[in-house]
N, C-alpha and C positions, 0 to 999 in steps of 0.2 A: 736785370735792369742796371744794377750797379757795374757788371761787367762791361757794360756796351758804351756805358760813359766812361769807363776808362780805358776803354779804343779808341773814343774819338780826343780825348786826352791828349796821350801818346800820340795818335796820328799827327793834331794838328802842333805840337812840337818839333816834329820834323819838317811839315810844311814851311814853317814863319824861316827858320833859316834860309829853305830853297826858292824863298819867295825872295826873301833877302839876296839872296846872290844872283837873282835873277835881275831884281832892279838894279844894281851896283854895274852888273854887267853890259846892261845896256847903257846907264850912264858911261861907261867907259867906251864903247862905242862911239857914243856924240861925239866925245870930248878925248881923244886918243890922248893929248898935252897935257894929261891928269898928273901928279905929280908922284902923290907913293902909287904903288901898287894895290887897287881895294881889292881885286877878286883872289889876287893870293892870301890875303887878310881875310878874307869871308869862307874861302876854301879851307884855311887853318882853324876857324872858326868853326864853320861846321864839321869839320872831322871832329873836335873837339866833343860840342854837343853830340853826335853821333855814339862818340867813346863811352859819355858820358849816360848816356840813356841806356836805362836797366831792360837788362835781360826780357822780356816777355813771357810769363808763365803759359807754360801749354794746357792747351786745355784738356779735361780733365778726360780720361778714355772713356765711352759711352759703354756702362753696361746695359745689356739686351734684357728685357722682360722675360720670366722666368715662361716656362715652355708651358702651357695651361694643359692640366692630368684632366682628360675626358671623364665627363661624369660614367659610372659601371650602367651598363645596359639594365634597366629595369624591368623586373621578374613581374609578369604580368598577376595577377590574382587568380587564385584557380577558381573554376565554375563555381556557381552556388545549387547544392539541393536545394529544389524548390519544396516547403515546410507541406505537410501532408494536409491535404484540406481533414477539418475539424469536426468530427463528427458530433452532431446534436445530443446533448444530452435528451432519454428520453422524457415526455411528460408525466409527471409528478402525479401521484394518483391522491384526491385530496384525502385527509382521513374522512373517517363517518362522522357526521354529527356526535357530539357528547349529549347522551340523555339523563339528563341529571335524574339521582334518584329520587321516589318522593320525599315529599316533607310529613317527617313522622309525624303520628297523629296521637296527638297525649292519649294515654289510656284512663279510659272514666274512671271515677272513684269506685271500688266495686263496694255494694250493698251488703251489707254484712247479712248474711243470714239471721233469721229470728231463732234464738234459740228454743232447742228441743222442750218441750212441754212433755214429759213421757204421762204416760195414760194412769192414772190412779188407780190404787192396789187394789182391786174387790175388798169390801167389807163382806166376811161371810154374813149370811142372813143370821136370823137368831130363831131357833127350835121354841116353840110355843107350845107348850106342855096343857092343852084343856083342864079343864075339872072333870069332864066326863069321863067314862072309862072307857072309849072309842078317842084312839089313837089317830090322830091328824098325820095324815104323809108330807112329809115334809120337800119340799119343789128341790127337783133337782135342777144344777143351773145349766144353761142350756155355753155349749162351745162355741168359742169365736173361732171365728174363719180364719183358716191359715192366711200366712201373707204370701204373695205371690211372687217379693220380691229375694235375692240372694242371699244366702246363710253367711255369706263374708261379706265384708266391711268396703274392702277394695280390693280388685285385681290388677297388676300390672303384666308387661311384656315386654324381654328384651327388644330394641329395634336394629334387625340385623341389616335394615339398608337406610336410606338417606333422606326418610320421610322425618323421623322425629329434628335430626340436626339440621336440614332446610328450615323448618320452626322457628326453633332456637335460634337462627342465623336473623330472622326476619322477625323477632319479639318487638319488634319497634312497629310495627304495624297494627300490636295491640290489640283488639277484639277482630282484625281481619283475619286472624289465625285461629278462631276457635270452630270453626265450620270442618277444617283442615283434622285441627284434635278431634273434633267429635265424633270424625269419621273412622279413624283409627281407636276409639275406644269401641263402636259400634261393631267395626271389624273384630276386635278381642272377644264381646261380648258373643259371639257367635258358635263361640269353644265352649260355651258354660250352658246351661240347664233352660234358663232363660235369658232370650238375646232384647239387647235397645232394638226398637226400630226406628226410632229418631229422637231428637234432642231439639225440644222448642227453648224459645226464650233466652237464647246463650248472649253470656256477657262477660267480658274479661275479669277476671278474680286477681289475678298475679299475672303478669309480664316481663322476666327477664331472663340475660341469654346463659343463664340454667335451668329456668322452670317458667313453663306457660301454662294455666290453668284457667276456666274456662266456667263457670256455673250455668244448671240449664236445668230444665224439666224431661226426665226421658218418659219414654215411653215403653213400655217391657211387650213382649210378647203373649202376655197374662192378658193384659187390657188395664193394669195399675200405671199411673201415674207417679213419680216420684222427683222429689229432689236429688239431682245429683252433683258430681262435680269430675270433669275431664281434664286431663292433664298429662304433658310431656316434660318430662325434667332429664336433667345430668346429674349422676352422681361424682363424687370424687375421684374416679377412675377412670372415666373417660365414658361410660357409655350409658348410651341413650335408652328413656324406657316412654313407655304410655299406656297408659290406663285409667280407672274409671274410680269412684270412689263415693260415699254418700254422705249426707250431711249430716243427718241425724243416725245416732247409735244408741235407740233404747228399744228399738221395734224386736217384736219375737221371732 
């Protein structure tokens, strides 16, 4: 903008002279009888001003806009694997129900046994000496019955498989394991002279996981009746035994 006003500048200073000597000139025309000379005056005048007006700066050389570098041909994407379809997990099998175990069942108080009353010593009778001289016989006493039942106190038996530690494992059950003993003492008694044939009235005596014992009425293969008592225990050592035993110890 500032350039173009200082063309029309510059222009219109050479014009006003040429305009100048335009008019002068015509006036001289009219009037030939003029007296100095004006257009040699205005021609000396504008050489002057001509002389006098500065050079013209050229304008400036147009540089050209730089040559525009083409974008590089774009490398297209390479295909995609297509992702493997997914196979299903299979279905989950659910566990089994949990069966809680039972809820132990306190073991009763067991009843103490009454203690043994052993049988009273014979008092021998006493010989009665007559006055007469015929001799009285004196009563001989007549023998009690053998007993029917065992010369020993108690039997036991190694247990070389997994009936007495099953027991043991399950003492928390309490008199439901003396049916289990009394079977295995009935079993032992079957080695000896005279066997149990069964065991009434059983009730837990002792229950824990060393020793299950068991009190009960057996019944002999005699036809006697007795107290006794059944039992599986652990020793110190690791192994298991079962056997039978009785309550009272004064019998003959």
């Amino acid at each position: 903008m500032a350039l173009n006003r200082k063309s029309v500048i510059q222009a219109m200073r050479f014009m006003l002279p040429l305009l100048l000597l335009l008019t002068v000139a015509c006036a001289t025309e009219l009037d030939d009888t003029a007296g100095p000379d004006v257009q040699a005056t205005v021609q000396a005048e504008v050489a002057n001003q001509l002389a006098a007006a500065p050079t013209a700066t050229a304008w400036p050389t147009h540089t050209p806009f730089p040559t525009a570098t083409a974008y590089p041909t774009s490398t297209p994407y390479p295909t995609t694997t297509p992702v493997p379809t997914a196979s299903p997990y299979p279905t989950a099998t659910p566990y089994p129900t949990y069966t809680p175990y039972p809820t132990p069942t306190q073991a009763a108080t067991a009843t103490p046994q009454p203690t043994y009353t052993p049988y009273p010593t014979p008092t021998p009778g006493v010989v009665l000496t007559p006055l007469a001289t015929t001799q009285q016989a004196v009563p001989t006493p007549t023998a009690s019955a053998a007993s029917t039942r065992p010369s020993v106190d108690s039997y036991a038996e190694l247990d070389s498989g997994q009936r007495a530690d099953q027991i043991l494992r399950t003492h928390v059950l309490g008199s439901a394991n003396c049916e289990s003993v009394a079977e295995l003492s009935m079993e032992l008694s079957r080695q000896q002279d005279i066997a149990i044939l069964k065991v009434y009235n059983l009730r837990v005596f002792i229950s824990t996981s060393t020793k299950v014992e068991c009190a009960g009425t057996a019944r002999w293969s005699r036809g006697e009746d007795t107290p006794i008592l059944v039992f599986v225990e652990n020793d110190r050592d690791g192994g298991n035994f079962y056997g039978y035993r009785f309550t009272d110890r004064g019998y003959d």
